[in-house]
C-alpha positions as CSV (number, residue, x, y, z in Angstrom):
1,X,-12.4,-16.5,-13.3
2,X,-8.9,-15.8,-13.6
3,X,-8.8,-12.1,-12.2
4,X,-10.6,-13.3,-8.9
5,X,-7.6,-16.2,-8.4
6,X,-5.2,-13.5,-9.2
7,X,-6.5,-11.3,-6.9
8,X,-6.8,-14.0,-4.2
9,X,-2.7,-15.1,-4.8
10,X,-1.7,-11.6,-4.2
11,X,-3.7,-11.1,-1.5
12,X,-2.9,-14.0,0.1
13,X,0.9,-13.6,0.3
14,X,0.2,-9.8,1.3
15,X,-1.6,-11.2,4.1
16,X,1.0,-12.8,5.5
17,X,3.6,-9.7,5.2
18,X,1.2,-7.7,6.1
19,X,0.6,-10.3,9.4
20,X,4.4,-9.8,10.1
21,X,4.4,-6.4,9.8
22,X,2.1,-6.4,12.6
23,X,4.4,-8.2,14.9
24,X,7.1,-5.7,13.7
25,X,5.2,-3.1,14.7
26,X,4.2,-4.6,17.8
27,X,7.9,-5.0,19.0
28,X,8.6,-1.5,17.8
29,X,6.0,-0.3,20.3
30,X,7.2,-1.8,23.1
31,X,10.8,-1.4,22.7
32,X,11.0,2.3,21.8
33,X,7.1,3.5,22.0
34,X,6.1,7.1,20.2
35,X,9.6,9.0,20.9
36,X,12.5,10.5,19.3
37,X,14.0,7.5,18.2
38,X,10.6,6.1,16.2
39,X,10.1,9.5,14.9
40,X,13.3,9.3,13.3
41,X,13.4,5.8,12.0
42,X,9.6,6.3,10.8
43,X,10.6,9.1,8.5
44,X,14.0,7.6,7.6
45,X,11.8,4.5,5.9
46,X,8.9,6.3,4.8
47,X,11.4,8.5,2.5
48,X,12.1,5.5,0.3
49,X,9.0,3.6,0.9
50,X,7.3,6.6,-0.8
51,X,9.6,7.6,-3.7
52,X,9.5,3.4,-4.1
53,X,6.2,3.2,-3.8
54,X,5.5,6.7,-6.1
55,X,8.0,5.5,-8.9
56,X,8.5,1.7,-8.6
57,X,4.9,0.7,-7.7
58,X,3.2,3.4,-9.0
59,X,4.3,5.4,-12.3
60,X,6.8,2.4,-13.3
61,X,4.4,-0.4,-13.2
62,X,1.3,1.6,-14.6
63,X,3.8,2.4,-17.5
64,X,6.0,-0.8,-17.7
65,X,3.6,-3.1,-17.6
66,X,0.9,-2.5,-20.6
67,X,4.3,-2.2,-22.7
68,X,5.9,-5.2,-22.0
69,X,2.7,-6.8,-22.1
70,X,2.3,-5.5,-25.6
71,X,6.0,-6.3,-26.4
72,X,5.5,-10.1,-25.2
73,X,2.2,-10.4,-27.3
74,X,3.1,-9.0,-30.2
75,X,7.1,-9.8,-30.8
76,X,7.5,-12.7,-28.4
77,X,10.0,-13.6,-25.3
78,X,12.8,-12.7,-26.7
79,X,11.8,-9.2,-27.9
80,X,9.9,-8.3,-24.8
81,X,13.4,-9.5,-22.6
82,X,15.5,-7.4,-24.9
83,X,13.0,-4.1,-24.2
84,X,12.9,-5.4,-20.2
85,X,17.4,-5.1,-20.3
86,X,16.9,-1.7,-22.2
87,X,14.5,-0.5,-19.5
88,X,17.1,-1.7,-16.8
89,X,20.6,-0.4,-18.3
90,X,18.3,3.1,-18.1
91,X,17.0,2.9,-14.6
92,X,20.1,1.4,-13.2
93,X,21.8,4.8,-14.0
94,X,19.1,7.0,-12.9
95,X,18.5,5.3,-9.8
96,X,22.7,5.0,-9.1
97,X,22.7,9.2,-10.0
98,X,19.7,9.9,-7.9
99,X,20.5,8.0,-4.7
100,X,24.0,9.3,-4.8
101,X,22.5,12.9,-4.7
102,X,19.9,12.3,-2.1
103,X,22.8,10.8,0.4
104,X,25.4,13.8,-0.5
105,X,22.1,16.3,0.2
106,X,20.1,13.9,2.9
107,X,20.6,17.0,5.8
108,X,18.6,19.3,3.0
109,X,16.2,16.6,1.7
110,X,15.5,16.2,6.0
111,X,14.6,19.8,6.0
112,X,11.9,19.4,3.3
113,X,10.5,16.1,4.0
114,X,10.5,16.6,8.4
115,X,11.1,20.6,8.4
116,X,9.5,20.8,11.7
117,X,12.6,17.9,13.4
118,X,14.8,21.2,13.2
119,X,13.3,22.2,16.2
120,X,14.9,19.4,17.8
121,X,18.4,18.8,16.5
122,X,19.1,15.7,17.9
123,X,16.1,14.2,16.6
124,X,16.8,15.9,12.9
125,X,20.5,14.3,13.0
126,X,19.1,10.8,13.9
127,X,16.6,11.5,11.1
128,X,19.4,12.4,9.1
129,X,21.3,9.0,9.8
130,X,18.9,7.0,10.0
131,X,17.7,7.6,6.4
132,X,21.3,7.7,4.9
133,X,20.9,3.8,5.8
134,X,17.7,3.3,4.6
135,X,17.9,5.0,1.4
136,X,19.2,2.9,-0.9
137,X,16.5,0.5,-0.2
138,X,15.2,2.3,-3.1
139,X,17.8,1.6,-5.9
140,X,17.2,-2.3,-5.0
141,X,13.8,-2.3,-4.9
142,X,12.9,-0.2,-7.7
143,X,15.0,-2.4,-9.3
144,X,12.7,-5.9,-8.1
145,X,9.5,-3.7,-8.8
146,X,10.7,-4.1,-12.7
147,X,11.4,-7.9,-12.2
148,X,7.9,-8.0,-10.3
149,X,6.0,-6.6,-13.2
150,X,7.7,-9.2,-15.7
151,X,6.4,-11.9,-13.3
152,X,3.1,-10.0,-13.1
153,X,2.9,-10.0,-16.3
154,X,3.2,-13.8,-17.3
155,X,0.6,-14.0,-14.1
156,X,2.9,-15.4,-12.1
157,X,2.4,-13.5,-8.9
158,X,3.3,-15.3,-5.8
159,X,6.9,-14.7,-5.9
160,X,6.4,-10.6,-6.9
161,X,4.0,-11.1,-3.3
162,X,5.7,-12.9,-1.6
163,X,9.1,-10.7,-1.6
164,X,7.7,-8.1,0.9
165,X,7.7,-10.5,4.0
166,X,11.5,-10.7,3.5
167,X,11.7,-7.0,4.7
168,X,9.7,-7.7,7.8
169,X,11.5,-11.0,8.7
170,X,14.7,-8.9,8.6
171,X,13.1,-6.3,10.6
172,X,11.7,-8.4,13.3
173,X,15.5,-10.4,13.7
174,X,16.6,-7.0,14.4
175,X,14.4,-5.9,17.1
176,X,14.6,-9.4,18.5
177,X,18.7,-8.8,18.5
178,X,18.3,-5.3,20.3
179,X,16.0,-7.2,23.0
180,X,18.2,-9.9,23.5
181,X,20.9,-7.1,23.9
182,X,23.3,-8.3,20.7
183,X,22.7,-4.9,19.3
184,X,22.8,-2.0,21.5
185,X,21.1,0.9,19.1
186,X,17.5,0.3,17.8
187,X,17.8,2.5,15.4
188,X,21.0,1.7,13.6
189,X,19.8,-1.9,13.6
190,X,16.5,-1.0,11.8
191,X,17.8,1.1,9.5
192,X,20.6,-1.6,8.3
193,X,17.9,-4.2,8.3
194,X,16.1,-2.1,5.7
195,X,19.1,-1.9,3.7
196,X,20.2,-5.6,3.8
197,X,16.1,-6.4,3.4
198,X,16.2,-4.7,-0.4
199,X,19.6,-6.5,-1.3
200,X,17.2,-9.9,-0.1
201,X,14.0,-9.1,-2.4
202,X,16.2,-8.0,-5.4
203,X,17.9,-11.1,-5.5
204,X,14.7,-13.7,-4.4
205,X,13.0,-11.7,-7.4
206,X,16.1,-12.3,-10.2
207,X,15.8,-15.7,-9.3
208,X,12.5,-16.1,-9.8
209,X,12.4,-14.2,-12.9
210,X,15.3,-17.0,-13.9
211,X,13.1,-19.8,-13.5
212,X,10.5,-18.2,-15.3
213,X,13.3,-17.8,-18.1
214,X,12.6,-14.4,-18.6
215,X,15.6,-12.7,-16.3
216,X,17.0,-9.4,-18.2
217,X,20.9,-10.4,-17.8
218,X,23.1,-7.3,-19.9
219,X,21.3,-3.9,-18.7
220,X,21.7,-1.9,-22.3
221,X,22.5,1.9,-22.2
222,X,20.1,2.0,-25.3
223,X,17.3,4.5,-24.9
224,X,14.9,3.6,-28.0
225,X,11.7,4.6,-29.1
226,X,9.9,2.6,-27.0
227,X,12.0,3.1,-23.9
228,X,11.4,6.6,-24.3
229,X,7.7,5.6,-24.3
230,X,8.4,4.2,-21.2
231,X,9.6,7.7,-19.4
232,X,6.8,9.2,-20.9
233,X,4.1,7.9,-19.4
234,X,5.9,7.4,-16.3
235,X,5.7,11.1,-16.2
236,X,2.5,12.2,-15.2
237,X,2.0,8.5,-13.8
238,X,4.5,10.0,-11.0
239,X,1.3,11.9,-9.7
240,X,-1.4,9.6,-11.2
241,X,-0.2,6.2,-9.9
242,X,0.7,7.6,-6.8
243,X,-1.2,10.3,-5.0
244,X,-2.0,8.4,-2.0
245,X,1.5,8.3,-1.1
246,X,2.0,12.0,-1.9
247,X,-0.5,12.6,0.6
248,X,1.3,10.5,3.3
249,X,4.7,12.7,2.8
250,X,2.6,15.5,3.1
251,X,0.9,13.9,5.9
252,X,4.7,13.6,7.8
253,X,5.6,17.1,6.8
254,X,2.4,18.4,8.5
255,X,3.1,15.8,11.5
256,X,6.6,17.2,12.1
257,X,5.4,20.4,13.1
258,X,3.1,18.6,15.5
259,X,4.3,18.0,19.2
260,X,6.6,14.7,19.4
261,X,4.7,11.3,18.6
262,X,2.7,12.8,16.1
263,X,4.3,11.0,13.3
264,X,4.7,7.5,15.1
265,X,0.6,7.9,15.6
266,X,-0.1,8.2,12.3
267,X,2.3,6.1,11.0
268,X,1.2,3.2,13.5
269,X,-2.6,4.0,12.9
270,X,-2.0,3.6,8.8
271,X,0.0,0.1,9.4
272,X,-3.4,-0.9,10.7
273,X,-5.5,0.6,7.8
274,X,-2.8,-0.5,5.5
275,X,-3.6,-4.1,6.2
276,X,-7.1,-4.6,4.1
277,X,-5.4,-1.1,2.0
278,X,-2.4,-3.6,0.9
279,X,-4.3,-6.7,0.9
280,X,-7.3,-6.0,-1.1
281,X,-6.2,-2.6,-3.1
282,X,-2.9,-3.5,-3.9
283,X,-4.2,-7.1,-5.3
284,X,-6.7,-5.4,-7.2
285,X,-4.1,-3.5,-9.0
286,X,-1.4,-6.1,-9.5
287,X,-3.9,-8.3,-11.0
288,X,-6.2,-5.8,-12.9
289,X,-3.2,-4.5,-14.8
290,X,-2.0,-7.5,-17.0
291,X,-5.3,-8.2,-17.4
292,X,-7.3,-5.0,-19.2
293,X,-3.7,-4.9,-20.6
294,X,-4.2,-8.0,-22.6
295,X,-7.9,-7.7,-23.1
296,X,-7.5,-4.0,-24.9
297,X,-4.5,-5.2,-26.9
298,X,-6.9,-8.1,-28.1
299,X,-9.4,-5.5,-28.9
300,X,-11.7,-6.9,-26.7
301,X,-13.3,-4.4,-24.7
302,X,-16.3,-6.0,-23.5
303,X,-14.5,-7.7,-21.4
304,X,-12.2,-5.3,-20.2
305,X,-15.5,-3.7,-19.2
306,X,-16.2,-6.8,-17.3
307,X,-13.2,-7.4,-15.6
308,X,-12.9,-3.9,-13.9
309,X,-16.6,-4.1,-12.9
310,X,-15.8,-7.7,-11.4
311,X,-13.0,-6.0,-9.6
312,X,-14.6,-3.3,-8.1
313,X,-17.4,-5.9,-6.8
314,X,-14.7,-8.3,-5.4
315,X,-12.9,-5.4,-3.8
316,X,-15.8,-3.7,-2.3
317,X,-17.0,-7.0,-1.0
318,X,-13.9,-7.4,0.9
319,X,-13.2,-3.5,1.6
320,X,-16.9,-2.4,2.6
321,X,-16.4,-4.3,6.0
322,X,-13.3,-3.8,7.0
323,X,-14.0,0.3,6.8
324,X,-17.3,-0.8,9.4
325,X,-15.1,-2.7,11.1
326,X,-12.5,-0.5,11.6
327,X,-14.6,2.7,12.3
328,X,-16.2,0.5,15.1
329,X,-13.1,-1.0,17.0
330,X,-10.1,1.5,16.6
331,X,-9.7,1.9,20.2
332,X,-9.5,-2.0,21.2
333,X,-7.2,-3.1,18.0
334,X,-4.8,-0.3,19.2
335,X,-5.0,-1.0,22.4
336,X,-4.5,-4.9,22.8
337,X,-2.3,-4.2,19.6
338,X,0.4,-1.7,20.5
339,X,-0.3,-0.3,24.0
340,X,2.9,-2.1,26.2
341,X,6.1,-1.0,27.4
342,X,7.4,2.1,26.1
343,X,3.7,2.8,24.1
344,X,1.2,4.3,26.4
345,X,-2.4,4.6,26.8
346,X,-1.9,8.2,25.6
347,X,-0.5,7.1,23.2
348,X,-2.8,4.3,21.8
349,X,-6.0,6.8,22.3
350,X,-4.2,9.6,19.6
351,X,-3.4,6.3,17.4
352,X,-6.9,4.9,17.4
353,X,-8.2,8.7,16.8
354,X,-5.9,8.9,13.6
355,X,-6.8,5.2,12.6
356,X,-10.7,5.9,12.8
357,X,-10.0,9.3,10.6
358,X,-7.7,7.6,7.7
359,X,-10.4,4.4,7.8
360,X,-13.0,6.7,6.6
361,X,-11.1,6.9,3.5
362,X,-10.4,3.0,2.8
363,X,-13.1,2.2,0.4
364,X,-12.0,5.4,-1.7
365,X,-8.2,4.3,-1.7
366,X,-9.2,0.9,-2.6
367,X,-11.7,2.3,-5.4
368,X,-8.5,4.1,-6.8
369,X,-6.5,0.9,-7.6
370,X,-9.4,-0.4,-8.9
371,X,-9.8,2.1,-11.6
372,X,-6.8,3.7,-12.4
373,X,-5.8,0.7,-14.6
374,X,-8.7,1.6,-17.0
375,X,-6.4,4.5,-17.4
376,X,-2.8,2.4,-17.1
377,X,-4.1,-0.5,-19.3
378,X,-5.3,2.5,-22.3
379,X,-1.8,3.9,-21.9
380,X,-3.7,7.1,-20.4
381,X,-1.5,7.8,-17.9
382,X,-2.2,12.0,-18.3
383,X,-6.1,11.9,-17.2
384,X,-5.3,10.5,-13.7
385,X,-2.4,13.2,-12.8
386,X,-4.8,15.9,-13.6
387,X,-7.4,14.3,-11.1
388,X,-4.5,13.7,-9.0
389,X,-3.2,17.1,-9.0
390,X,-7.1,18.2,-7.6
391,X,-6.7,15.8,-5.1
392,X,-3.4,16.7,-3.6
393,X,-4.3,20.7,-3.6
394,X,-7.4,19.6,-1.5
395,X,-5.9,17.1,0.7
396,X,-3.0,20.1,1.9
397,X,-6.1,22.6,2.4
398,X,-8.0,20.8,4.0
399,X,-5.2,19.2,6.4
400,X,-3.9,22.8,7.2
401,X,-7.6,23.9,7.6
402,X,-8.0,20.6,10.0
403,X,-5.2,20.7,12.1
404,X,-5.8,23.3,14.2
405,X,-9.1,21.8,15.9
406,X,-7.8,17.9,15.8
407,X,-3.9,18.0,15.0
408,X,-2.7,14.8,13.6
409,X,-6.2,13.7,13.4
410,X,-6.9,16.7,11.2
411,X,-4.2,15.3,8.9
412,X,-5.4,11.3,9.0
413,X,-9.2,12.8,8.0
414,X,-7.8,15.2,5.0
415,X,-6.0,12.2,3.2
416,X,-9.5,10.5,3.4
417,X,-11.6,13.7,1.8
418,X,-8.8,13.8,-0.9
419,X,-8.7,10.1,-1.7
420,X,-12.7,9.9,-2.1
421,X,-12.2,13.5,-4.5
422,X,-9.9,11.6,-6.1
423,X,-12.2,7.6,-6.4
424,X,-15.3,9.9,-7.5
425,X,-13.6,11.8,-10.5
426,X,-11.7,8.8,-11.9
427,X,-15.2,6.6,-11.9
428,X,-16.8,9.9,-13.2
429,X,-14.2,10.6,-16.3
430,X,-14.4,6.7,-16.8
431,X,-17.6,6.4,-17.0
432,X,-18.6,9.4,-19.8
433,X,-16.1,8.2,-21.8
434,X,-17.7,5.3,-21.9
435,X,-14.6,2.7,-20.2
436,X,-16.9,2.3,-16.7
437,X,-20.3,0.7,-17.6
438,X,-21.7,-0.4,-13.6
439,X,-24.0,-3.4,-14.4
440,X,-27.0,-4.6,-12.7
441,X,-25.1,-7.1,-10.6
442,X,-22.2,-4.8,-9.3
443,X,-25.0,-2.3,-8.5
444,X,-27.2,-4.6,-6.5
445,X,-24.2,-6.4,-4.8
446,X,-23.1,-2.9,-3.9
447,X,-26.4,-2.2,-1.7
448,X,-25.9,-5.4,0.0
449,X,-22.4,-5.2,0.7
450,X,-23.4,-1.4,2.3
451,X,-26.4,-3.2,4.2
452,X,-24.4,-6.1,5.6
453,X,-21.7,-4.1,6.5
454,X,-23.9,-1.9,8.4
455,X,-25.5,-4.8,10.2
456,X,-22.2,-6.0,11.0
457,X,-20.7,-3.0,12.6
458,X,-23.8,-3.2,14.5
459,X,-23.2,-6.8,15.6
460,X,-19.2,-5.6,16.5
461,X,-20.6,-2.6,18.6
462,X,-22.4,-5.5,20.7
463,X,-19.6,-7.6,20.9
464,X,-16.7,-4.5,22.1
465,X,-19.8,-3.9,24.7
466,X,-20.0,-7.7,25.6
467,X,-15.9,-8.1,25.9
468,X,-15.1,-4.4,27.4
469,X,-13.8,-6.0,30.5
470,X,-11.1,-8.5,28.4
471,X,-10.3,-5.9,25.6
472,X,-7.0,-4.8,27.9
473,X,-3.6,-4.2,27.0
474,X,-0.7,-6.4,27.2
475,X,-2.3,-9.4,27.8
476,X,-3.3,-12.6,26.2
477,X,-6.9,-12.4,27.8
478,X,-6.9,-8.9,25.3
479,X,-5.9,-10.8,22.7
480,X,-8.0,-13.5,22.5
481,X,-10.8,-10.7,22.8
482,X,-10.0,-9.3,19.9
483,X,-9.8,-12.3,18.0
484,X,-13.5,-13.5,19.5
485,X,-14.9,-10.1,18.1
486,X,-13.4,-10.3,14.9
487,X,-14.6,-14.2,14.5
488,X,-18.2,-12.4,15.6
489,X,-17.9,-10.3,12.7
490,X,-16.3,-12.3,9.7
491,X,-19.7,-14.7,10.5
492,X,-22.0,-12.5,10.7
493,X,-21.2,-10.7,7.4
494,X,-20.8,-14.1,5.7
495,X,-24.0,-15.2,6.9
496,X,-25.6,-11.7,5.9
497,X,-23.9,-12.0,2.5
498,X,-25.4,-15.4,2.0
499,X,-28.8,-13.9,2.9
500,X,-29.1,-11.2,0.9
501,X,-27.1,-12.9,-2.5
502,X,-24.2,-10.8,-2.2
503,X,-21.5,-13.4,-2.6
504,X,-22.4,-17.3,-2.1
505,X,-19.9,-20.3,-1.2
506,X,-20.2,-22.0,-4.0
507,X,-19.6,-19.5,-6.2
508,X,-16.5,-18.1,-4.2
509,X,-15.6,-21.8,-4.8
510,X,-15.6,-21.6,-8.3
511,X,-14.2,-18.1,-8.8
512,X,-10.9,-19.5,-7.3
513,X,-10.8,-22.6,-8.3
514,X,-7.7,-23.3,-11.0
515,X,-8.3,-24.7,-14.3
């Protein structure tokens, strides 16, 4: 099946940025730990990660992509280019205007997104800096994000997936040249890296988009009906498409009123969840898009039907046990992982705390990209802000209600309650109306997935008890642990999931299988 190949391309190349993000992280750790300095250059890249990953990823692509998808089948390549260099003229001068005013007002945008940095002002100026660098990252990826959906879109994925490692290569060169003692302020040399890292993926993207002969060349200043179309939707798809990351700026405003290291252990601690988060969820949604896109426009919504149910099975077969997983080994991953140098055991036990806490919640954020497209692909982009705007009021109350009693911990475990909120009134509103019809297979796979997973954990538990001795930090005997326990799980879930029908070789075989 076609979706299921997708899904695996995707995922695939998001594994491997995701794998190098690790050993970003990892140097990070060690060279500068859970201080001022990480503090700073954390918030200085999550404030355009987020607005790129809110409007870019989020809004723009649920919006941009059933459009152009439309555009290509109905009118044709050259039609569906000519609405792509419209789109761009556009969004080339609002991203130009709005960049511009977030660097002239960065000291004042500091003060809203890390309010609680003021206490310290040396730690609020290298904030201040930091993300003054950084920022721009957004104009050039928001930029790819458009030339990623046109790939998307003509299901040619590994180059939109692939463009992500090019930030972390960047990254790691820089750390590397700090170690080495070629660049004498860790900060500064992150912060440029980001920079020079969107310049990279904007061009490795237009090329791409060149050989696929589909490159928008002459951005037109032309806002036409369907432009406007565009904007529209994007507007409550803001919100819709993107309340998880709401709740992780919300999440860093609450941390910056925690004592110091509180945003460097959350932000470490979702770098791990992100990693089945990016590699399954994110997939899902790339691939799902086009797809219900094209089936709806056909008319064709039996299979549209079919295709999100076959997601949600493929993603919760992946997603199920790496939540089990996860809730079972936070301390050891963090610990072999990050604890060394500069990153202590304090520090790894308030990371593994948070990482447990936002785990909780990966199934739900995974469920989300799963179904919003039956919303995207309808053009619906108004249903999911409303959930969205639910979810958001109860992730804030219950964080501020949290944080008291378990700090940044109360934060991690509010994002989780809101994204489930969120997962369990999408599959509710989809489901009256009649777009979300669960069939007998996804519902019995389901219950084995749950049972397998549980099994699993169980198996891991044994395993952590078995290795306790070689699960220590800094070291390649800790290492090696890890990787035993994690081999001890991925066979004893497959084996389960061959007992008990839930996925079997052969047919994995054949669902990727080109042709």
């Amino acid at each position: 099946m076609a979706l299921f190949r997708s899904i695996a391309t995707v995922g695939g190349w998001t594994m491997g940025s995701r794998v190098l993000g690790f050993v970003r992280d990892i140097l990070i750790a060690g060279l500068l730990g859970a201080g001022q300095v990480t503090d700073a250059f954390f918030v200085a890249l999550q404030l355009p990660n987020i607005f790129r990953r809110l409007f870019a990823e989020g809004a723009f692509n649920a919006a941009f992509v059933p459009l152009f998808a439309g555009e290509l089948t109905e009118a044709g390549r050259d039609a569906a280019r000519a609405f792509a260099e419209r789109v761009l003229g556009v969004m080339a001068l609002v991203l130009i205007i709005f960049s511009a005013l977030v660097e002239i007002f960065m000291p004042e945008v500091m003060g809203v997104i890390a309010g609680g940095f003021r206490d310290d002002p040396e730690k609020f100026q290298l904030a201040v800096d930091f993300a003054r660098l950084t920022f721009p990252y957004l104009m050039f990826v928001s930029l790819a994000a458009m030339l990623s959906g046109i790939l998307n879109t003509l299901e040619r994925f590994v180059a939109a997936a692939a463009a992500p490692i090019l930030l972390n290569i960047i990254l790691i060169g820089a750390l590397l040249g700090v170690s080495l003692g070629w660049l004498p302020n860790p900060g500064l040399a992150l912060s440029w890296g980001v920079l020079l890292a969107g310049i990279g993926q904007l061009s490795w993207l237009a090329l791409a988009c060149g050989r696929a002969g589909l490159l928008p060349t002459v951005p037109r200043l032309v806002m036409g009906p369907k432009v406007r179309r565009l904007f529209v939707l994007m507007g409550p798809g803001i919100i819709g498409a993107g309340v998880y990351q709401i709740n992780v700026l919300i999440g860093v405003r609450l941390a910056s009123e925690l004592p110091e290291g509180s945003v460097s252990f959350l932000y470490f601690a979702d770098r791990v969840n992100q990693l089945p988060l990016g590699v399954v969820g994110a997939a899902v949604g790339v691939a799902l898009l086009p797809l219900l896109s094209r089936q709806l426009k056909a008319g064709d919504v039996a299979a549209a039907r079919e295709s999100q149910n076959r997601a949600i099975e493929f993603a919760m077969l992946l997603t199920v046990p790496a939540t089990a997983a996860l809730l079972v080994l936070p301390a050891p991953i963090v610990t072999v992982l990050f604890q060394r140098g500069e990153f202590s055991a304090t520090d790894a036990t308030a990371t593994a705390a948070a990482l447990a806490a936002f785990a909780a919640g990966l199934p739900a954020y995974v469920l989300i990209k799963a179904l919003a497209p039956g919303f995207f692909a309808r053009e619906d982009t108004a249903t999911p802000v409303k959930v969205a705007v639910g979810a958001l009021v109860l992730n804030v109350v219950v964080a501020l209600s949290l944080m008291p009693f378990l700090a940044h911990v109360g934060i991690a475990l509010a994002t989780a309650i809101s994204a489930w909120a969120n997962a369990a009134a999408l599959a509710f509103l989809l489901y009256r109306r009649g777009l979300l019809a669960p069939d007998r297979r996804l519902r019995s796979r389901l219950v084995g997935v749950i049972l397998a997973s549980v099994l699993m954990a169980a198996a891991l538990w044994g395993a952590v008890q078995g290795l306790a001795g070689w699960l220590v930090a800094g070291s390649l005997q800790g290492i090696v642990a890890l990787v035993l326990v994690v081999i001890v799980g991925l066979i004893v879930y497959g084996a389960l999931a061959q007992l008990l029908g839930v996925m079997r070789w052969t047919e994995m075989r054949a669902l990727l299988r080109r042709g």
